[in-house]
C-alpha angles and dihedrals in degrees: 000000000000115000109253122190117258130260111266113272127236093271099052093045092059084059095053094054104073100008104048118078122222097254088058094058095044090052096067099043139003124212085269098056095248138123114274141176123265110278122222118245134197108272084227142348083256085066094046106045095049085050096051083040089052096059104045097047107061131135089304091077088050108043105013104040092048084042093054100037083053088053106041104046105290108238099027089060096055087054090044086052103045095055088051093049099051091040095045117004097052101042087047092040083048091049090052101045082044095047097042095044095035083056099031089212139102133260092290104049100040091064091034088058095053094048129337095226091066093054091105089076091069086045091054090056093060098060101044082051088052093046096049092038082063096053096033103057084047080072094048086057095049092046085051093053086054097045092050089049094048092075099079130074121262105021111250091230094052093081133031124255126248123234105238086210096052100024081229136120112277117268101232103035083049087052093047121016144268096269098048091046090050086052098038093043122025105033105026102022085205125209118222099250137001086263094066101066105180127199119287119288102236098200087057095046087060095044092047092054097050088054088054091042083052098048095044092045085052095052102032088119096036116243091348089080106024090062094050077059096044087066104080093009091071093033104045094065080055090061097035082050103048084041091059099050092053097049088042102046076065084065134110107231094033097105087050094051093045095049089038097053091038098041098120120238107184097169090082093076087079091068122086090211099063090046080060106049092050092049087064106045087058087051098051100033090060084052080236112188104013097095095237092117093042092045086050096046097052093070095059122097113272099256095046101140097238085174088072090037087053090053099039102048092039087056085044099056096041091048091051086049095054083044100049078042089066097039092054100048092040084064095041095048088058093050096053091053094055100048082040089049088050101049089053079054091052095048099036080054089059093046093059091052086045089052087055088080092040144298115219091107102141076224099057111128110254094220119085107265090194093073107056096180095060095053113090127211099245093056097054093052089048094060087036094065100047087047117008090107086062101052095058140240092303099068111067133192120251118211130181097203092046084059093046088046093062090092124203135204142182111336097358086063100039101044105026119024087023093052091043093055096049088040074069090059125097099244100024103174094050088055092044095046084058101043089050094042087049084050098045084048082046090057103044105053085056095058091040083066093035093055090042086060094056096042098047106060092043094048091048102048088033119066095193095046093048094046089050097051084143098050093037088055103051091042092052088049090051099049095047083052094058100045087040091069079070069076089052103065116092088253088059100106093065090049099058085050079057106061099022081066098037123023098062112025105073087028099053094037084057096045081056098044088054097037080056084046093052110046100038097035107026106036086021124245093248093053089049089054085047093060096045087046080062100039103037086041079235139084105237113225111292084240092081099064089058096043092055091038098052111356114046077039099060097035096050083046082050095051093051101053091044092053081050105050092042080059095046102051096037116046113226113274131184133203115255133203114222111206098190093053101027094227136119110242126184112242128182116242106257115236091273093059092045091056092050091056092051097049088044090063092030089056086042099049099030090077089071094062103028079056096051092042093047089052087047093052090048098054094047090060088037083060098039091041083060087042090057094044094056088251091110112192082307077086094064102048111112122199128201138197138190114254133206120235076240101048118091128242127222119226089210089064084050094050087044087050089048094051105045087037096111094061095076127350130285113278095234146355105241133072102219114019126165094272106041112199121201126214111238117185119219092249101060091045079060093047090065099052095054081057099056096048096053095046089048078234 
C-alpha cells in the first residue's frame, strides 16, 4: 500500500479552525474525499455578513412588509411576525448557513452529498433563482429610469402634461393623477390587458441592458468582486434610509403615519390569512430555499460560528424592515394630510360660493370656512358627519384615515404614492435621485445573492464550468438579458406580477419542505447537531432538533396547502391599467396565461423527482451490472472503521466511497470530523486475509 500522509492531529485541527480560510480546507479535501481546487473564501466577516445581509434585505422589506403591517393590524402583525420568525425563519435559515458552510458546496452539492437522490433539490434552486433574476433585474431597470429622470427640475411626474391638439390636460393623466400617468405612460407605455402585447419599449430595453451589464461587470470574478460591491451596495439603503426618516419625522402628517401603522389590532390572529401572509413574509425575507445562503455560507472557514450569523442577520432584517415601515408611513402619512388638507380647501371653496346666496342654514360649519388653513381636519369631518347628507353630492367628506387606508404595495408604493409625495418636498429631485439610487443598491444586492445562487452549484458539480466563471457568468448574464425583453413589451408589466406571484412561491415553499426533510428525517436531526458540534466546537440548543423535525416541517406543509387552495378556489387575477378611463381594474389571466404559470412551477419543481428517479434508476444497473459480474450484492457492502488522527487513509477507500455512494447517504457532513471513518471494500478486507495466510502471519 502506498504511504499516504496522515490525517491532521488535534492540534493542528484547532489551527485550522479560525486561521485557515475555506478555500484552504477545501483545498485539501471535497465532501466526496477527492482532490479539489482551491476554493475562494470572503477577505473578512465584515464582507460576509453584508453580503448575506444584502441579499436578504431587497425591495420586499421596503414595499411588501409596511404594506402588509398596514393590512393586517399594525402592531398585531409585528408580534405575529416575530414569533414566527423566531419559531420558523431563524431554525430553517440556521439549517441552510450550517449545511452550506459544514459541506462547502452549493445547492446542488449540499443535498447531493447527503444523498444523491435528493440532488434535485439543489436543482430546483437554480431554477426558481433564474426565474426571479429575469423579473428582478426588470426592477433595477425601472429604478434606473427614474433615477435618470430625477435629475431635472421639476419632476416630470409632479404636473400633468398638456395636449398639444386641445390645449387641455391630458385625459388620462386628469382621470388618474400625475404620478400614475408618469408610471402607465411614459415608462411603461402600458397596454390595457396581457393579451394586448404591444411592441418593445425602447427606453426599458435600455434600461434593461445596462442592469444586466451591471450585474455581470460586479460578478465577473465571482464573489471577489462582488464583495468589494457589496460595500456600499448593502450600506447605502441604511443612509438613504436613516436620511428619510429624519427628513420625514419634520413633517406634518409623520405622527399620523407612525400611530396609524403601529395602532394594535389583535383581533386579526384570529384569521388564517394573515397567519399566512406572515408566514410567508418570513419565508421570503430570510431568501429560504434559493441557495443563496447556502451558496454564501460555503465560502466561510469551517468553525465560523453560523448560529450567531443566524441570529444576527435574521434581527437585522426584521429591524430594517421596521425601519424601512416607519420610513414609509411617515411618508405616507404626509402625503395623506396634504391630499386630506386639500380636499377641506376644495369643499370649503364650494361652501363660499354656496354663502354667496345666503348662510343661515342650521347646518352651516361653525369654523370659519374663508380661511382654509385654520380649519383642522378633524373639524371638518366632525361637522361632515352631523350634517354631510344636507349640503349635497358636491361636498365630500375628507378623511385622513380613509387616505392612509388606501393601502400600496410593491410598484404601486415605490413609483407612484412614494414619487408624489416626494414631488411635495423642497428639493424634490434631490430626495427622489436618492430614493431611487437606495432602490436600484436594494436591488442589487439582491441579485448579486440570487445569481450567486445560481453560479455556485453549477460551478461546483461542474468542473468546466467551473474552470470557465468568467465565461459562465457573462453567458448567464447574456441569456437572462434575451428572455427579459418578454419584460419590454408593453405588456411587460403584467408579466413581471406573473411571475413575481407565481414562479417562485409553491416552488420555493417545496424546495424547503424537502431541504427540512432532508436534513431532520433522512441524515437524522441528532447527527446534524453532531456535525455542527464539530464544526461550531459546541453542542446548539436540543430545540432545535424538534423544531426542524415537527415544527418548521408542519408549518411549511401548512403554508403549502393553504397557497394551493387559495389558487384552487380563486382563479389567478392581475391587475390591469385602463387607458380610457385612467383607472386600475382586476382581470383573470386568460388560458394561455394559466398555462404559463403552470408550466413556470411545474419546470421549477420537476427537477426534485426526475433527480430521485434518475438515482433509482442508477443504483438498480449499478446492482445488475455486480450480478452479472458473479459479485452478487456482496459487491455493494461497505464497511467502516474508526480511524485515528494518526492512522493513514487510503485514497482508493475514498474512490470506492465516491463511487458506491449512491447506494445510501454520506456518513457525515462533514469532511474532516473528530472521529474520521474510512470505506473498505470486501474485497480488500479479503486481500488481507490471502496474505496472511501466505505469510503464516
Amino acid at each position: 500500500m502506498t504511504e499516504k500522509p496522515p490525517l491532521p492531529s488535534d492540534e493542528e485541527r484547532n489551527w485550522l479552525g479560525e486561521g485557515q480560510s475555506a478555500s484552504q480546507l477545501a483545498a485539501s479535501l471535497s465532501p466526496d474525499g477527492a482532490e479539489t481546487d482551491d476554493r475562494p473564501a470572503w477577505d473578512s466577516k465584515l464582507q460576509y455578513v453584508l453580503a448575506q445581509v444584502g441579499f436578504s434585505v431587497g425591495l420586499g422589506n421596503v414595499w411588501r412588509f409596511p404594506y402588509l403591517c398596514h393590512q393586517n393590524g399594525g402592531g398585531a402583525f409585528m408580534l405575529l411576525y416575530v414569533v414566527l420568525l423566531l419559531v420558523v425563519g431563524v431554525p430553517l435559515f440556521f439549517m441552510e448557513l450550517a449545511a452550506g458552510q459544514s459541506i462547502r458546496q452549493g445547492s446542488i452539492g449540499v443535498w447531493k452529498h447527503i444523498s444523491p437522490k435528493l440532488a434535485g433539490i439543489g436543482y430546483s434552486s437554480c431554477m426558481v433563482c433564474f426565474f426571479v433574476a429575469l423579473y428582478y433585474n426588470v426592477i433595477i431597470a425601472w429604478s434606473l429610469f427614474y433615477m435618470g429622470n430625477s435629475f431635472q427640475y421639476p419632476l416630470p411626474w409632479e404636473q400633468c402634461p398638456v395636449d398639444t391638439v386641445t390645449n387641455d390636460t391630458v385625459k388620462e393623466c386628469a382621470s388618474s393623477s400625475p404620478t400614475s400617468y408618469f408610471w402607465f405612460r411614459k415608462a411603461l407605455d402600458i397596454t390595457n390587458s396581457i393579451d394586448d402585447s404591444g411592441e418593445f419599449n425602447p427606453i426599458m430595453t435600455g434600461c434593461l441592458l445596462a442592469a444586466w451589464t451591471i450585474v455581470s461587470l460586479a460578478m465577473i470574478k465571482g464573489i471577489k468582486s462582488s464583495a468589494r460591491v457589496m460595500y456600499f451596495s448593502s450600506v447605502f439603503p441604511y443612509v438613504v434610509l436613516f436620511i428619510f426618516l429624519i427628513r420625514g419625522l419634520m413633517l406634518d402628517g409623520a405622527i399620523e403615519g407612525i400611530t396609524y401603522m403601529f395602532y394594535p389590532k389583535l383581533e386579526i390572529w384570529g384569521e388564517v390569512q394573515v397567519w399566512r401572509q406572515a408566514a410567508t413574509q418570513v419565508f421570503f425575507a430570510l431568501g429560504l430555499g434559493y441557495g443563496s445562503v447556502i451558496a454564501y455560507s460555503s465560502y466561510n472557514p469551517v468553525h465560523n460560528n453560523c448560529h450567531r450569523d443566524a441570529l444576527m442577520v435574521s434581527g437585522i432584517n426584521f429591524m430594517t424592515s421596521v425601519l424601512a415601515s416607519l420610513v414609509v408611513f411617515v411618508v405616507l402619512g404626509f402625503r395623506a394630510k396634504n391630499i386630506a388638507l386639500n380636499c377641506v380647501a376644495e369643499n370649503l371653496g364650494l361652501l363660499s360660493s354656496i354663502a354667496s346666496h345666503g348662510s343661515d342654514h342650521h347646518w352651516w360649519p361653525w369654523f370659519n370656512i374663508t380661511d382654509p388653513s385654520s380649519v383642522s381636519i378633524n373639524d371638518y369631518s366632525e361637522w361632515y358627519s352631523h350634517y354631510g347628507s344636507m349640503v349635497g353630492p358636491n361636498i365630500t367628506d375628507c378623511s385622513l384615515e380613509e387616505e392612509m387606508n388606501k393601502g400600496v404595495e410593491g410598484t404601486g408604493l415605490a413609483f407612484i404614492a412614494f414619487t408624489e409625495a416626494m414631488a411635495l418636498f423642497p428639493a424634490s429631485p434631490f430626495w427622489s435621485t436618492l430614493f431611487f439610487l437606495m432602490l436600484l443598491n436594494l436591488g442589487l444586492s439582491t441579485m448579486f445573492g440570487t445569481m450567486q445562487g445560481i453560479l455556485t452549484p453549477l460551478m461546483d458539480n461542474f468542473s468546466l464550468l467551473g474552470r470557465h466563471r468568467t465565461l459562465l457568468t457573462m453567458c448567464s448574464c447574456a441569456l437572462g438579458f434575451v428572455i427579459g425583453l418578454l419584460f419590454t413589451q408593453r405588456s411587460g408589466n403584467y408579466f413581471v406580477t406573473m411571475f413575481d406571484d407565481y414562479s417562485a412561491t409553491l416552488p420555493l415553499i417545496i424546495v424547503v419542505i424537502f431541504e427540512t426533510l432532508s436534513v431532520a428525517w433522512i441524515y437524522g436531526a441528532d447527527r446534524f447537531l453532531d456535525d455542527i458540534e464539530v464544526m461550531l466546537k459546541w453542542r446548539p440548543p436540543v430545540v432545535y432538533k424538534y423544531l426542524w423535525k415537527y415544527v418548521c416541517l408542519l408549518a411549511m406543509v401548512t403554508l403549502l396547502a393553504a397557497s394551493l387552495l387559495r389558487m384552487v378556489f380563486k382563479r389567478p387575477t392581475y391587475t390591469a391599467w385602463n387607458q380610457s378611463t385612467g383607472s386600475e381594474m382586476s382581470l383573470q389571466y386568460p388560458g394561455w396565461a394559466l398555462a404559463m404559470i403552470g408550466m413556470l412551477i411545474l419546470l421549477a419543481t420537476l427537477p426534485v423527482p426526475i433527480a430521485y428517479i434518475h438515482s433509482m434508476l442508477q443504483n438498480r444497473r449499478a446492482v445488475n451490472i455486480g450480478s452479472a459480474d458473479g459479485g452478487g450484492q456482496e459487491m455493494h457492502r461497505e464497511m467502516y472503521t474508526k480511524c485515528r488522527s494518526s492512522d493513514q487513509l487510503d485514497s482508493g477507500s475514498l474512490r470506492f466511497s465516491s463511487e458506491h455512494d449512491e447506494a445510501q447517504p454520506r456518513i457525515g457532513f462533514l469532511p474532516l470530523g473528530d472521529d474520521h471513518y474510512r470505506l473498505l471494500p470486501q474485497q480488500e478486507g479479503m486481500e488481507d486475509d490471502e496474505e496472511e495466510e501466505d505469510t503464516g502471519v
